[in-house]
C-alpha positions as CSV (number, residue, x, y, z in Angstrom):
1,X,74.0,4.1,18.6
2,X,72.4,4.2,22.2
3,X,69.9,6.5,20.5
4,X,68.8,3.8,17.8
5,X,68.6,1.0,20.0
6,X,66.2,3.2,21.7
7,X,63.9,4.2,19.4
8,X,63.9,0.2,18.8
9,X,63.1,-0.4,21.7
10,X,60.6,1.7,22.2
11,X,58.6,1.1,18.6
12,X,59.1,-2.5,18.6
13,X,56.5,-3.2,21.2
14,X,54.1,-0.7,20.1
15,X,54.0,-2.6,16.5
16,X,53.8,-6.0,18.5
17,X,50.5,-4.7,20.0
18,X,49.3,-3.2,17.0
19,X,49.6,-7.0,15.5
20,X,48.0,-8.5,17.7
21,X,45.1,-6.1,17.7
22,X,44.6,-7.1,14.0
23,X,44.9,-10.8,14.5
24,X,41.9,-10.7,17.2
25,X,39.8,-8.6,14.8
26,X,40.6,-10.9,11.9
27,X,39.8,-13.8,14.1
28,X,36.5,-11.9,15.3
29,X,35.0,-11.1,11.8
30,X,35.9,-14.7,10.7
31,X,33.1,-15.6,13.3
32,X,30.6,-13.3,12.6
33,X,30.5,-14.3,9.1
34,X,30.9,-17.8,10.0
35,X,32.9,-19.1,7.3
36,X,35.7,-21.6,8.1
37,X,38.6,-21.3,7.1
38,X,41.3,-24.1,7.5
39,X,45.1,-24.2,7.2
40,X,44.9,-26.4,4.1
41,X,42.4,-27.8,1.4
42,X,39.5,-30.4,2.7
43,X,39.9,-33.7,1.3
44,X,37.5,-36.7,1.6
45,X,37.8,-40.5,0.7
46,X,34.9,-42.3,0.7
47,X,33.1,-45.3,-1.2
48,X,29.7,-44.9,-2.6
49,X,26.9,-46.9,-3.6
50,X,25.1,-45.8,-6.4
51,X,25.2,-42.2,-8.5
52,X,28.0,-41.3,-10.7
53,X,29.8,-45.0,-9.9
54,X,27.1,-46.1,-11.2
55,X,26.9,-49.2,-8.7
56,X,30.0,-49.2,-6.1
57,X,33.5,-46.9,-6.4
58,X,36.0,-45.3,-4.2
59,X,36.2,-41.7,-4.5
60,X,38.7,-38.5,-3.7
61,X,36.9,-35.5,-2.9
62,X,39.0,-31.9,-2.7
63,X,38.0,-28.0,-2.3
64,X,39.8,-25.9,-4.4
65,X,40.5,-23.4,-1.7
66,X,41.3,-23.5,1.9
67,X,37.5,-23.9,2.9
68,X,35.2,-26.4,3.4
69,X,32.4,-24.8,1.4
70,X,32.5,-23.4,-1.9
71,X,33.8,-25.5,-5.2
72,X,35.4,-28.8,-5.6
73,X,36.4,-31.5,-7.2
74,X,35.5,-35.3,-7.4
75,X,37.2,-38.2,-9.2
76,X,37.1,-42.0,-8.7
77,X,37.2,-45.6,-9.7
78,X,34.3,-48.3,-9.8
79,X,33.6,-51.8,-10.2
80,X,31.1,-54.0,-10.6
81,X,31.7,-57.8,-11.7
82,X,30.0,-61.6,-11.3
83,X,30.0,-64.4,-13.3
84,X,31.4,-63.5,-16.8
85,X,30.7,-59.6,-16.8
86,X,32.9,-56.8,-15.7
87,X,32.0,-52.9,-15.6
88,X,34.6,-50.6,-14.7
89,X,34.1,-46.3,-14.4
90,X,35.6,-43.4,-13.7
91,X,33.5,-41.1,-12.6
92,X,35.2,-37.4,-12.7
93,X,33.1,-34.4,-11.4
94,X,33.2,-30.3,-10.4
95,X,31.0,-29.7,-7.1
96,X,30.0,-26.9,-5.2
97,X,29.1,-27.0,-1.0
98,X,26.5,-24.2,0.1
99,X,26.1,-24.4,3.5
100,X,28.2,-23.5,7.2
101,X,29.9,-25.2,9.4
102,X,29.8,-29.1,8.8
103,X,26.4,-29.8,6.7
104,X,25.8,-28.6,3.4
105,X,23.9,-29.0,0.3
106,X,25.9,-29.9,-2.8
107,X,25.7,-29.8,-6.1
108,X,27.6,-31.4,-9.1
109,X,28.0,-32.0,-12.6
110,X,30.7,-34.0,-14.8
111,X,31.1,-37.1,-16.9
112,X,31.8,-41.0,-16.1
113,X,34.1,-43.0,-18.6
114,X,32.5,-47.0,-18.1
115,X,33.8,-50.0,-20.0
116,X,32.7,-53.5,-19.8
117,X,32.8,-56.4,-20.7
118,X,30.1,-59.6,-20.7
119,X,31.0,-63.5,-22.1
120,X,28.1,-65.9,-22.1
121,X,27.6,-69.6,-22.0
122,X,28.4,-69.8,-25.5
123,X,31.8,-68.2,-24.5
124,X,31.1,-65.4,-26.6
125,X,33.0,-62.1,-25.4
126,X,31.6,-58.8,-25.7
127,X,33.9,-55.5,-24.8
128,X,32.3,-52.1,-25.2
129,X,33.0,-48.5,-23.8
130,X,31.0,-45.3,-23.6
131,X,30.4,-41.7,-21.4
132,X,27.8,-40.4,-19.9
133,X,27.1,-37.2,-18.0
134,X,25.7,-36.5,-14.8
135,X,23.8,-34.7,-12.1
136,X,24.3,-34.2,-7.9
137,X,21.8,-32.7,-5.9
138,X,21.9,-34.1,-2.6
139,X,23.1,-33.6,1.3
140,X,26.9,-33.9,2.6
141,X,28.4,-34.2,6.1
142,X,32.1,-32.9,6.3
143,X,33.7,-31.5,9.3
144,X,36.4,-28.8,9.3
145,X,38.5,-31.2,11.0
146,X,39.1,-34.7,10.7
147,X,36.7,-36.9,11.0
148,X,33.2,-39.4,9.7
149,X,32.0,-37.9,5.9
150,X,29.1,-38.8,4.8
151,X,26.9,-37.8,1.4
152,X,23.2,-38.5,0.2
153,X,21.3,-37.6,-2.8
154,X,19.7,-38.0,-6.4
155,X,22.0,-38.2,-9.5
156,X,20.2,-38.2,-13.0
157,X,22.7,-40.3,-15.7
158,X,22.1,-39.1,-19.0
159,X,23.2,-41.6,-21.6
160,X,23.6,-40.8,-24.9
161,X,20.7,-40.6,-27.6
162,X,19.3,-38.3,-25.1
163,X,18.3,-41.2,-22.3
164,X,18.2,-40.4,-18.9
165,X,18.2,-43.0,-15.8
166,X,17.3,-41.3,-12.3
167,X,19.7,-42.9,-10.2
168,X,20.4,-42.1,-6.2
169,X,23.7,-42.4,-4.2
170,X,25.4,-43.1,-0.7
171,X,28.6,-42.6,0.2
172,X,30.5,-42.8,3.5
173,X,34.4,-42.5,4.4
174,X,37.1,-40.4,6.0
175,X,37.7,-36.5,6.1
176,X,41.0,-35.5,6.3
């Protein structure tokens, strides 16, 4: 018994070191590659103005891994409404972050459900609904850690009968 509590003792430490050794190296080439690498997936909420919204909607942003670059996915909900008419979308969207550390450039593609409805003076009501696809290419701000985001860019619509509308977006909110 004194004999295997020795060897314990003696080859417990040894394979304490030789851990820690590896955590410092894994740490070390995580910096010379400079990718980051966070304990959980980046998430964003933030409204924007303009894009896939098409004029104002709240947004969820996610990564699909535990990194702040790399793919994504966006959904949200926007409205738009003043004296009689309503639009309402939901604007759904797969993105992808190249770039390091907090600022990258992003691109994105996906589709936006929008429905509204318009009444007139002659109290006529109008309801119609229809999809249309679009196109990111733009700039985004999101930190490892918590903290301001913030995205720019140009998002062609394409509407259907082959249409397209060059639209632009803003959006600002909270990284978490």
């Amino acid at each position: 018994m004194k004999l295997f509590l020795s060897i314990i003792f003696i080859i417990l430490p040894k394979l304490s070191l030789f851990a820690q050794q590896d955590t410092i190296y894994l740490k070390k080439k995580i910096s010379e590659t400079r990718k980051i690498v966070t304990d959980r997936t980046p998430q964003a909420v933030y409204f924007q103005f303009g894009g896939s919204g098409p004029i104002l909607s709240v947004n969820y942003d996610t990564r699909f891994r535990k990194k702040v670059n790399g793919a994504g996915f966006t959904a949200g909900l926007g409205f738009f409404g003043g004296s009689g008419d309503a639009i309402v979308s939901v604007p759904v969207s797969v993105n992808y972050l190249f770039g390091r550390k907090s600022d990258f450039a992003e691109i994105a593609g996906g589709a936006t459900f929008i429905a509204g409805s318009t009444s007139n003076i002659f109290s006529e009501n109008s309801n119609s609904s229809t999809f249309f696809y679009h196109l990111n290419a733009g700039y985004r701000h999101q930190s490892a850690t918590k903290g301001f985001f913030f995205r720019g860019g140009v998002s062609p619509l394409f509407l259907g009968s082959g249409e397209f509308v060059t639209w632009f977006y803003l959006g600002a909110g909270y990284n978490f």
